[in-house]
C-alpha positions in Angstrom: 0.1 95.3 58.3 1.7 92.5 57.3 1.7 89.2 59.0 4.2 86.4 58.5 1.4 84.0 57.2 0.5 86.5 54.6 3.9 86.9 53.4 4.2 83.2 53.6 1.2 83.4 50.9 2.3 85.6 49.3 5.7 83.9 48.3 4.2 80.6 47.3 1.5 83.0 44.7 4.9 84.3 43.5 6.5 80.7 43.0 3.4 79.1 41.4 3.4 82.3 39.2 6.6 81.5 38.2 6.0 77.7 37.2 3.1 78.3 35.8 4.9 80.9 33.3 7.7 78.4 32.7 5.3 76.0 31.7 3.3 78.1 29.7 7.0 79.2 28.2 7.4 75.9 26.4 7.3 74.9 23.3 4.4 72.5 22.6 6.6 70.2 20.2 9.0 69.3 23.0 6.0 68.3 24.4 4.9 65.7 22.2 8.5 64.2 21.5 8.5 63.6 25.2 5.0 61.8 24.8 6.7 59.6 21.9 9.5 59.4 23.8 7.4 57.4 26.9 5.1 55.4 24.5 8.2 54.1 22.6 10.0 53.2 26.0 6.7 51.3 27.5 6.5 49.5 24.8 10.0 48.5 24.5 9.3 46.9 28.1 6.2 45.4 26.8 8.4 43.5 24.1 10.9 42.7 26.5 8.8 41.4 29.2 7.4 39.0 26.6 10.8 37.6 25.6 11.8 37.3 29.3 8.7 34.9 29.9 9.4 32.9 26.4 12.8 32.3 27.9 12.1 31.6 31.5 9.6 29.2 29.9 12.0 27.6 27.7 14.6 27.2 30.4 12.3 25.0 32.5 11.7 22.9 29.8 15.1 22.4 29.0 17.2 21.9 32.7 15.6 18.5 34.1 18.3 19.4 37.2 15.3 21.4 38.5 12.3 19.3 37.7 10.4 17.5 40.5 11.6 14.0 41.8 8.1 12.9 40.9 8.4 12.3 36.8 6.0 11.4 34.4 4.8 7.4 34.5 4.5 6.4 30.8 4.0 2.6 29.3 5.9 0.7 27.2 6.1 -2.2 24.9 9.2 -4.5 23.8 9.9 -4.2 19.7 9.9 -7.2 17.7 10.2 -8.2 14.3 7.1 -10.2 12.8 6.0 -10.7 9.4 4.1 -7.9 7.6 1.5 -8.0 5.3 -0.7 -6.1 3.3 -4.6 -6.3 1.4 -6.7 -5.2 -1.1 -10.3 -4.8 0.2 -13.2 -5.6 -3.2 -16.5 -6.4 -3.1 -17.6 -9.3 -5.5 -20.1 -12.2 -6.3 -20.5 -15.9 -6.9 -20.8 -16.9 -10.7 -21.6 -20.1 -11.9 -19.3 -21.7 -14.7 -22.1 -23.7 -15.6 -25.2 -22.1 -15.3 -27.5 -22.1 -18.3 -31.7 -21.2 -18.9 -33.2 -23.2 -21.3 -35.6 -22.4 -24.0 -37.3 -24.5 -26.8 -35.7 -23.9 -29.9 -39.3 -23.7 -32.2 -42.6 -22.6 -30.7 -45.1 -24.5 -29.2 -47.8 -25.7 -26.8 -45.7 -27.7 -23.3 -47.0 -31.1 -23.3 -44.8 -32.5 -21.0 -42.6 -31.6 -18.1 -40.3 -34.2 -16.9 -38.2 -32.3 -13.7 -38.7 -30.4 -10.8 -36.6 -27.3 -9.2 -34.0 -29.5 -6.9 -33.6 -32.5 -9.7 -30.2 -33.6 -10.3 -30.1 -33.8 -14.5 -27.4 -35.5 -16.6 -26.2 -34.0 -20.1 -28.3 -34.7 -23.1 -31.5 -35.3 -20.6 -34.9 -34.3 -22.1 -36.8 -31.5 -19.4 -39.7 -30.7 -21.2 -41.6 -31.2 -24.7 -43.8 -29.5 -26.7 -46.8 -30.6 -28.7 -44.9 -32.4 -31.9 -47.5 -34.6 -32.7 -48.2 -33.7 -36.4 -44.2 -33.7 -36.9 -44.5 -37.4 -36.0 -47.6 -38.3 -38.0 -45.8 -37.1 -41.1 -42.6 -38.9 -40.1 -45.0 -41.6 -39.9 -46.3 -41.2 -43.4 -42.9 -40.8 -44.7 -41.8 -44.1 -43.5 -44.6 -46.4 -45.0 -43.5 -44.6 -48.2 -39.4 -45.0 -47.4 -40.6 -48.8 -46.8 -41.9 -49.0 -50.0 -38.9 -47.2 -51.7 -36.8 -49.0 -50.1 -37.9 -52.3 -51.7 -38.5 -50.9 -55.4 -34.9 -50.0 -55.0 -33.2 -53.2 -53.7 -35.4 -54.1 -56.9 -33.9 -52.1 -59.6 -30.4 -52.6 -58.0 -31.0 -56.0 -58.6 -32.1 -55.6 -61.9 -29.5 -53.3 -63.0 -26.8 -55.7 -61.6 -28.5 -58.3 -64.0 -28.0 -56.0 -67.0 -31.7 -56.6 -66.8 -33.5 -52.3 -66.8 -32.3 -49.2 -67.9 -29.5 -47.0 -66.2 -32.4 -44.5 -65.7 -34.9 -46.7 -63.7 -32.2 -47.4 -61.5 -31.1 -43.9 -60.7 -34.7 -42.8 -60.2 -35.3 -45.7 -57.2 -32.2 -44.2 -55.7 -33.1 -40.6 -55.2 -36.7 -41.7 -54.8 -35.2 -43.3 -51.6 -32.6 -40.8 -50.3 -34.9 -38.4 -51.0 -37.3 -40.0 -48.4 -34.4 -40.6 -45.5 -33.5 -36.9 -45.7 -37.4 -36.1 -45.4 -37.7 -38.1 -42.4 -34.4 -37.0 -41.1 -35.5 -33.5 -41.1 -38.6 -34.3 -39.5 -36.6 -35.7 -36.8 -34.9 -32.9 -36.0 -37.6 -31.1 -35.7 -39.2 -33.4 -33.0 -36.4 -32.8 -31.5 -36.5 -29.1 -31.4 -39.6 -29.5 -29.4 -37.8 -31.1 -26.4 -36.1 -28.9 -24.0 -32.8 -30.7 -23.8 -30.1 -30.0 -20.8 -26.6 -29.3 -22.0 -25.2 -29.7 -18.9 -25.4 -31.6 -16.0 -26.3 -29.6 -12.7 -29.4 -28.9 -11.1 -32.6 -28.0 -12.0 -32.9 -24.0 -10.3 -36.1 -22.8 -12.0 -38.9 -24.2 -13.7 -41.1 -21.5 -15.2 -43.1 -23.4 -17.6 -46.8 -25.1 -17.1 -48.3 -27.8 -18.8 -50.2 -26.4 -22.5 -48.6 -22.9 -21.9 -47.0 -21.4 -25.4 -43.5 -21.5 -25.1 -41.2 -19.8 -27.6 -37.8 -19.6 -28.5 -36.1 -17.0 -26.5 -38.5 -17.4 -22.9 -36.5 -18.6 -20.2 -38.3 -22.2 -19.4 -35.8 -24.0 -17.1 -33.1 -23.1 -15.7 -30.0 -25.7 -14.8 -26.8 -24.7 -12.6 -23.8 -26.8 -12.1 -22.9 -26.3 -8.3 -19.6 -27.9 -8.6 -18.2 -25.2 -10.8 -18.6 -21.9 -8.9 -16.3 -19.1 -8.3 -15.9 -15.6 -7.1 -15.7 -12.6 -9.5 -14.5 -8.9 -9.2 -13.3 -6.0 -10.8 -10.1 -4.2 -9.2 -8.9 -0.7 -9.9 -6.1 -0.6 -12.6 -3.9 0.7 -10.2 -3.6 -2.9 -8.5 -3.0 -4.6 -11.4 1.0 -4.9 -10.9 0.4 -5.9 -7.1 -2.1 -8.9 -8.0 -1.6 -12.6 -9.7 -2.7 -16.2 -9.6 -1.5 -17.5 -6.7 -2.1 -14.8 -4.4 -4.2 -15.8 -0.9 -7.3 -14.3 -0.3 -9.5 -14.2 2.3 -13.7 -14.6 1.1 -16.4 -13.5 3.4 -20.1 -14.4 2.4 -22.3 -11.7 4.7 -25.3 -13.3 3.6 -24.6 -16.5 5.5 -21.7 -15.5 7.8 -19.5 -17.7 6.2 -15.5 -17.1 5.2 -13.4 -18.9 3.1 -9.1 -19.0 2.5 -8.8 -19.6 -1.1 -5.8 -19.0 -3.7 -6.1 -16.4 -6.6 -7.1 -18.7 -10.2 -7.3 -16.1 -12.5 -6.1 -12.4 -13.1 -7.0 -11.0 -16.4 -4.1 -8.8 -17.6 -6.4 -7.1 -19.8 -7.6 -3.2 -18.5 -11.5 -2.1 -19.3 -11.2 0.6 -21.2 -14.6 1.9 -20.1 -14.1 0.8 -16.0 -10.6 1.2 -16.1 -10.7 -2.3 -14.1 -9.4 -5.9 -14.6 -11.2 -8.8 -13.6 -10.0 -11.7 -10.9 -11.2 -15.0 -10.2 -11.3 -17.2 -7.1 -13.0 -20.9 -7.6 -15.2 -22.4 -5.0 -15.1 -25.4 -3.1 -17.9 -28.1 -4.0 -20.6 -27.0 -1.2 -24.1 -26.6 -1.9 -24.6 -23.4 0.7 -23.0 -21.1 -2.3 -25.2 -19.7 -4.8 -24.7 -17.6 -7.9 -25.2 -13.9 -7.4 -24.0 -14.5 -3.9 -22.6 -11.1 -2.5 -18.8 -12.1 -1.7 -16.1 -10.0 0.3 -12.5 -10.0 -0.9 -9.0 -9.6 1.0 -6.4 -10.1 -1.6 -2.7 -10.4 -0.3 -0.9 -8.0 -2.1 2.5 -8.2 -0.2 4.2 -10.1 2.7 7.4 -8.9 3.9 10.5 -11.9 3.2 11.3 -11.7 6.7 10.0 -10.9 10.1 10.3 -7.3 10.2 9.9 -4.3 12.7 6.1 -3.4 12.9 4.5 -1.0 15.2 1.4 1.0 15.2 1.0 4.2 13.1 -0.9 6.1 16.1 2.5 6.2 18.2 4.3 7.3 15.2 4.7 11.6 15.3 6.0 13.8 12.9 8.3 16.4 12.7 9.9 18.7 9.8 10.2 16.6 7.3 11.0 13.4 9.1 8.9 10.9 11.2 9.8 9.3 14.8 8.5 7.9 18.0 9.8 8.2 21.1 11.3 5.0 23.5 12.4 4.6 26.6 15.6 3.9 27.8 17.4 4.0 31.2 14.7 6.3 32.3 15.3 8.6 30.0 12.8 9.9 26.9 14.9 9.5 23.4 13.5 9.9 19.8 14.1 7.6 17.6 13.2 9.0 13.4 12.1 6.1 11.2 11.9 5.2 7.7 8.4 3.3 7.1 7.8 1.2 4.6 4.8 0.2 4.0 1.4 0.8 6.0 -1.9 -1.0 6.6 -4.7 -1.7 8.5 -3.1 0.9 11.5 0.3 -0.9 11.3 3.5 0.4 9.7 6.5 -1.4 8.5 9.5 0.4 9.7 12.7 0.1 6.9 14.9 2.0 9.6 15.5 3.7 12.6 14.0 1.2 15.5 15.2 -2.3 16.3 14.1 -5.4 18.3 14.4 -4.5 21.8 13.5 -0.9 21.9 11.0 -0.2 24.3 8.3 2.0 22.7 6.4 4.5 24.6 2.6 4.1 24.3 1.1 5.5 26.8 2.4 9.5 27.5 3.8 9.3 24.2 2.4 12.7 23.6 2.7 14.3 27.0 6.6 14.1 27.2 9.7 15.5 25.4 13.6 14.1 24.2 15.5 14.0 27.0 13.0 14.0 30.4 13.2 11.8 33.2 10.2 9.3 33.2 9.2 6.4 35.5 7.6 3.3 33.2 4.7 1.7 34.9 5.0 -2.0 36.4 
């Protein structure tokens, strides 16, 4: 017998049959279009959800109507015009104008040595000798016999002015005599060849001779610098050459004694190494006996100084953008850009051609934390 709750059952096998044989009744590429179907329409939303946020995003940047009462503090400074100017950086050294070593000019044994390193020495001053003491003993022979010649020719001349003698007697006293000055005059200079004379007058650097040392021509014996004529040499790049000429200020630092100088520019050669591809410059010295040749020297040539005071601000607070540069300023409590034309740059600082003028409050500090157009409170 049959029971309600079986026929119940028996209804609910009869629908499942029935889906179940619907299901199994369809075609397996419906199937999959509907899978491709789903997978293109979640990630559709994907897509869409993305631009929703990009937009929602860019909307709060853009409407300030919405933004908090609280805005940004930022700092500012007033823009004014000074003067710009720019450098060349170079290393160089001190040269001496005068500065000379000394050598004997024949070899021989030092007999004497006549200054010490510190002596002040004139031109033409004898520093040293060597051993000419034959050289003199011959000169001394020579003259007993130029005395002698001497008086055998007054003799003929007088003779031969007397009609009194032959022509020949007379020429022969002559040469006899000039022969002997030229003898003697030769033997003079080479006396003096054995003295170590100073060209110049300076003082003495370096003595590195002793008493009965050989000396010969070549060895450096003493060595004489003239203080009064120094100066500063260096080589610049080739690319400068246009930018620098006599006249130009530049600043000297000496390391070595922590000393610094404001000289003018004396010499710029307008010639280019062809090996350095560098020209030289020159910077004399002031008269001071703490400079001394060799001297390591540091160079800041002024290249450039603007005609007038100009705009000048700092090149950290200047952004950029596509193909243009600006900063931002401040301005009834408003953020506004300003884009620049710059000039020139150095040393961290940037001459501005354009675009800013005196007045303009630049923003220094939250520069890079606000945008064109946002409400800002300066600090006090």
């Amino acid at each position: 017998m049959t029971t309600p709750n079986m026929k119940k059952q028996l209804i609910n096998l009869s629908i499942l049959a029935v889906i179940i044989l619907a299901a199994c009744g369809q075609k397996p590429d419906n199937l999959q279009k509907k899978k491709a179907e789903l997978a293109e329409l979640k990630a559709s939303l994907v897509t869409l959800e993305d631009k929703i946020k990009t937009v929602e995003a860019e909307i709060a940047k853009l409407d300030t109507s919405n933004k908090s009462s609280d805005n940004l503090e930022i700092k500012t400074i007033d823009i004014t015009a000074q003067n710009f100017k720019t450098y060349i950086e170079v290393q160089g050294r001190i040269d001496a104008e005068e500065n000379v070593s000394l050598s004997t000019q024949a070899p021989g044994v030092i007999t004497r040595i006549l200054v010490k390193p510190g002596d002040m020495v004139s031109k033409g001053q004898v520093l040293a000798e060597t051993d000419a003491s034959a050289t003199l003993m011959q000169i001394s022979d020579l003259e007993t016999s130029l005395n002698l010649a001497k008086q055998a020719f007054q003799k003929q001349e007088n003779l031969w002015k007397q009609n009194i003698g032959t022509e020949m007697q007379y020429l022969q006293a002559k040469t006899n005599k000039e022969s002997l000055e030229k003898k003697i005059s030769t033997m003079g200079e080479q006396v003096r060849m054995s003295k170590i004379i100073s060209p110049i007058s300076g003082t003495v650097d370096a003595v590195n001779i002793k008493i009965a040392q050989m000396v010969t021509p070549g060895m450096n014996a003493i060595t004489i610098v003239n203080y009064n004529n120094l100066k500063v040499k260096a080589e610049l790049a080739e690319s400068y050459s246009s930018r620098i000429k006599a006249g130009n200020t530049a600043m000297i630092y000496f390391p070595d004694i922590n000393d610094s100088i404001l000289a003018k520019v004396n010499y710029s050669s307008r010639a280019i190494n062809p090996m350095t591809r560098t020209f030289n410059v020159e910077i004399l010295l002031p008269n001071s006996n703490k400079y001394h040749p060799n001297m390591v020297a540091k160079l800041k040539i002024n290249d450039y100084i603007s005609g007038k005071p100009v705009i000048v601000v700092p090149v950290k607070f200047i952004q950029k953008g596509p193909g243009e540069s600006f900063v931002l300023v401040e301005k009834d409590g408003l953020v506004h850009k300003k884009v620049i034309t710059i000039s020139k740059e150095y040393n961290g600082m940037a001459e501005i051609a354009s675009g800013l003028s005196e007045g303009d409050k630049l923003i220094v500090e939250g520069y890079d934390l606000v945008n064109e157009g946002e409400k800002v409170t300066v600090k006090k």
